[in-house]
N, C-alpha and C positions, 0 to 999 in steps of 0.2 A: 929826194923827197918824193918824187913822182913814182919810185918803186914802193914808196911805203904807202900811196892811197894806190896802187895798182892791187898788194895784196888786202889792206880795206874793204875795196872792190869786191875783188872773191870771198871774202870770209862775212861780207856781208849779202853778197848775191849766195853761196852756199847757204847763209843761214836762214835765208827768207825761204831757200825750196825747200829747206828740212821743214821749217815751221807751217808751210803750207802744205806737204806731206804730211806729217804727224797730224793734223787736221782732219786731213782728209780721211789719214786712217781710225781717228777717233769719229767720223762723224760730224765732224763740224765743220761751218763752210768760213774758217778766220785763217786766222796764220797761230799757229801755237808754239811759245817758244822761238821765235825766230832767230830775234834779238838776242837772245841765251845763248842759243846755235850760234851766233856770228862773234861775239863774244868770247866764247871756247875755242871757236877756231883760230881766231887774232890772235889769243896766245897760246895757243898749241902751233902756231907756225911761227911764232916770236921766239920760244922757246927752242922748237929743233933748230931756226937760223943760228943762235946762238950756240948749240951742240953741233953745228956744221961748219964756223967758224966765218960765218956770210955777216956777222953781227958787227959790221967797224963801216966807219963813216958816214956816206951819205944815208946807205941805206938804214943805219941805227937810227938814224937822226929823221931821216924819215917816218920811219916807222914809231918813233917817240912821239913825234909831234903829232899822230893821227892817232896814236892812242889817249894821246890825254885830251884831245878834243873830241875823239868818238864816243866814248861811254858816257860822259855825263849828255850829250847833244841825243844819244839815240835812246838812254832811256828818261830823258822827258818828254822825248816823242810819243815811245809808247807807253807811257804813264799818262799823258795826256788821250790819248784814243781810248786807253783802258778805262779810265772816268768817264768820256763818250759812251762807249759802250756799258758801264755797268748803269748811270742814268737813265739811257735810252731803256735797257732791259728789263726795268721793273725795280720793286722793291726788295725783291729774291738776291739781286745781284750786288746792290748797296750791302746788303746785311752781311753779306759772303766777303764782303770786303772791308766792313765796317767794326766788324767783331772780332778780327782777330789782331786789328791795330789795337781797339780798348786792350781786350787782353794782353798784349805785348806789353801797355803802358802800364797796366796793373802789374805785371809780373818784375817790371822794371825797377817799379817802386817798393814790392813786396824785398827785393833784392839789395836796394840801395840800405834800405830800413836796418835788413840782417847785419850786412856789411858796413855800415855805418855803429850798431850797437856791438858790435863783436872785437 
């Protein structure tokens, strides 16, 4: 188990300096993407262990149980800072965030409707 939060570790320390890289080179002083970055990398290294044949016992088992408790644990982390920050930011920042959930839920329904009468 300790080898699978060893590579948690790095594929979440990688993804915090991409996402703070990619910031920086946009101009902004946050972390962009981080959690995305760290994410990708979890399983693009989950994946080649498995193409390299490293994928049996402990370490699978390691590596399963930090994946099923890292994704939902780190993004309601930053789902929660992201409503932080779009609150704090103004009314610009709710709306960027606000409008495209309605519209998903409109589109959802516009779909169920077809799919339903078809």
């Amino acid at each position: 188990m300790i080898k699978g939060l060893a590579l948690l570790s790095f594929c979440f320390l990688t993804g915090m300096w991409c996402g703070a890289l990619l910031g920086s080179w946009l101009g902004i002083d946050a972390n962009v993407g981080g959690v995305g970055f760290a994410m990708i990398f979890f399983l693009l290294l989950k994946e080649a262990s498995v193409r390299k044949g490293l994928w049996n016992g402990e370490f699978a088992f390691g590596i399963e149980f930090w994946n099923k408790l890292y994704i939902p644990i780190v993004i309601a982390m930053a789902a929660s800072l992201n409503v932080k920050s779009a609150v704090s930011s103004g009314l610009l920042a709710i709306l960027a965030g606000l409008l495209p959930v309605l519209l998903a839920f409109w589109v959802f329904k516009v779909l169920i409707k077809k799919l339903g009468t078809s």
